[in-house]
C-alpha positions in Angstrom: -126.8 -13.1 16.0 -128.2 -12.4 12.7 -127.0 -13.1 9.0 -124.9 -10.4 8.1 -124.4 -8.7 11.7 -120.5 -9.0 12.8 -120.1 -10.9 16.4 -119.4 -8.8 18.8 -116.1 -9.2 21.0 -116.5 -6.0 23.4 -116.1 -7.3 26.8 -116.6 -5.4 30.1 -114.5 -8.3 32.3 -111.4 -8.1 30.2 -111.5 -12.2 31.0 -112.1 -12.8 27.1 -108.7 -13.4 25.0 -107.6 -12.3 21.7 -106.3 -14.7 19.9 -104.1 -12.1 17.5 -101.9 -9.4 18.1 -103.9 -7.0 20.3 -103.7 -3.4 21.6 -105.5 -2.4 24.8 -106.2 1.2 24.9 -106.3 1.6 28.7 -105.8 4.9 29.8 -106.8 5.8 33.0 -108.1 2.2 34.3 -108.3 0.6 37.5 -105.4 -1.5 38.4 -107.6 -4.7 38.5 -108.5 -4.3 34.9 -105.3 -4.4 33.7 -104.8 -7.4 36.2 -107.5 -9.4 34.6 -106.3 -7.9 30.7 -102.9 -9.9 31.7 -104.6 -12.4 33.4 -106.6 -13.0 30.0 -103.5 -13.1 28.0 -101.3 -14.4 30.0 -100.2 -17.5 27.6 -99.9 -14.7 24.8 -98.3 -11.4 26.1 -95.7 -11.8 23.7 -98.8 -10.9 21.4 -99.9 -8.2 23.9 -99.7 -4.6 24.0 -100.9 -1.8 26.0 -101.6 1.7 25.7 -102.1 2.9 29.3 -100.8 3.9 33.1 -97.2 2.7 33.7 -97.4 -0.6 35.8 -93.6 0.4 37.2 -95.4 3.4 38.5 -98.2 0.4 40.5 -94.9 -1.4 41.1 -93.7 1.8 43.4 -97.3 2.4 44.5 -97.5 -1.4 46.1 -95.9 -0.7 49.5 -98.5 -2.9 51.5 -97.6 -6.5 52.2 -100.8 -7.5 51.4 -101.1 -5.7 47.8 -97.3 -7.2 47.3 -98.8 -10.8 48.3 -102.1 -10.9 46.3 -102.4 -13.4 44.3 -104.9 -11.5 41.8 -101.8 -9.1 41.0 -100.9 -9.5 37.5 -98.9 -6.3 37.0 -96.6 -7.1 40.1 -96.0 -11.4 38.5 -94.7 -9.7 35.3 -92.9 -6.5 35.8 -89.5 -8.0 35.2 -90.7 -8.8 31.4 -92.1 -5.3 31.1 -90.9 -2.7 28.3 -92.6 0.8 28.6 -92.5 3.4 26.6 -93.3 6.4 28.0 -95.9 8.8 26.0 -94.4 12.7 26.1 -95.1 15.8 24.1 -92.3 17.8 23.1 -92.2 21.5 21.8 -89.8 22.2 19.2 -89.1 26.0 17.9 -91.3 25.4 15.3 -94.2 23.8 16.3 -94.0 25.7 20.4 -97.7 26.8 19.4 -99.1 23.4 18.8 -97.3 22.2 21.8 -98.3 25.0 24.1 -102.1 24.3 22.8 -101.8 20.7 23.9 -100.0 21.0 27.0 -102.9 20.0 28.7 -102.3 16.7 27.1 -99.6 15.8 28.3 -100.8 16.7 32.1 -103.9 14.4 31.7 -102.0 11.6 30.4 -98.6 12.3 32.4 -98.4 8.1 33.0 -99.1 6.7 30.0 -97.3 4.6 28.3 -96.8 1.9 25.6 -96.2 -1.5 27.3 -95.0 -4.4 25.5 -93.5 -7.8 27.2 -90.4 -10.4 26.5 -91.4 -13.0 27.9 -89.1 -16.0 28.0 -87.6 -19.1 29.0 -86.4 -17.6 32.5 -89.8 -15.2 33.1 -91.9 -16.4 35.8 -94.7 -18.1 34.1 -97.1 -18.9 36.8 -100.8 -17.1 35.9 -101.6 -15.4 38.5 -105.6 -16.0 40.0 -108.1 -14.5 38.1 -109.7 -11.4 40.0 -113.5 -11.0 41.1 -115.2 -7.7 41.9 -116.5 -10.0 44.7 -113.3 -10.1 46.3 -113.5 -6.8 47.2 -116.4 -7.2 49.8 -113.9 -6.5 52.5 -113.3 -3.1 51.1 -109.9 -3.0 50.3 -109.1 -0.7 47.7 -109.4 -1.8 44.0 -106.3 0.2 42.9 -103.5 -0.6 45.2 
């Protein structure tokens, strides 16, 4: 870097950690992202928020053995210390023509939600493994 050009912290791993209160704006993303996000974090989630799919919802989703047993799953480790939030529109007399105009919000975004964690004495602590795209060379599925 240069004098006067800022350092860049954009990272397309998620495997780099904030060191400060951070939001993750994750809407949409694969499973495995948000695996390695917590993964990242994992000694700070107390510190950690996201704005993204519900991982309750990946909770329900897991039926597999396999997917329940992998080691890489971040999201299944700390459920328990999970709060979500979930992210709805709702129409009012009043504003029913906003709300009907950005209906299709709340379609394309029908699992978001805030997630924050309490983590504490009692919460299972153990980090779970860091995942690889490698690991995948067997071709199971990168969002069960």
């Amino acid at each position: 870097r240069q004098d006067g050009e800022k350092e860049s912290t954009t990272t397309t791993t998620s495997t780099k950690s904030a060191s400060k209160k951070s939001l993750f704006y994750m809407p949409h993303c694969p499973m495995r992202l948000y695996c390695n996000v917590l993964w990242s974090h994992w000694e700070s989630l107390d510190s950690t928020i996201v704005y993204g799919n519900s991982f309750h919802s990946y909770d329900e989703r897991t039926l597999s053995e396999e997917g329940r047993t992998d080691p890489t799953n971040g999201i299944l480790r700390i459920i328990l210390c999970a709060n979500e939030i979930p992210i709805k529109l709702r129409g009012n007399r009043r504003g029913e023509e906003l709300y009907d105009a950005l209906n299709h919000l709340e379609t394309a975004f029908n699992d978001c939600n805030i997630i924050s964690f309490m983590v504490d004495e009692t919460s299972d602590r153990t980090r779970p493994d860091e995942y690889f795209a490698s690991q995948d060379n067997e071709n199971r599925e990168l969002s069960r």
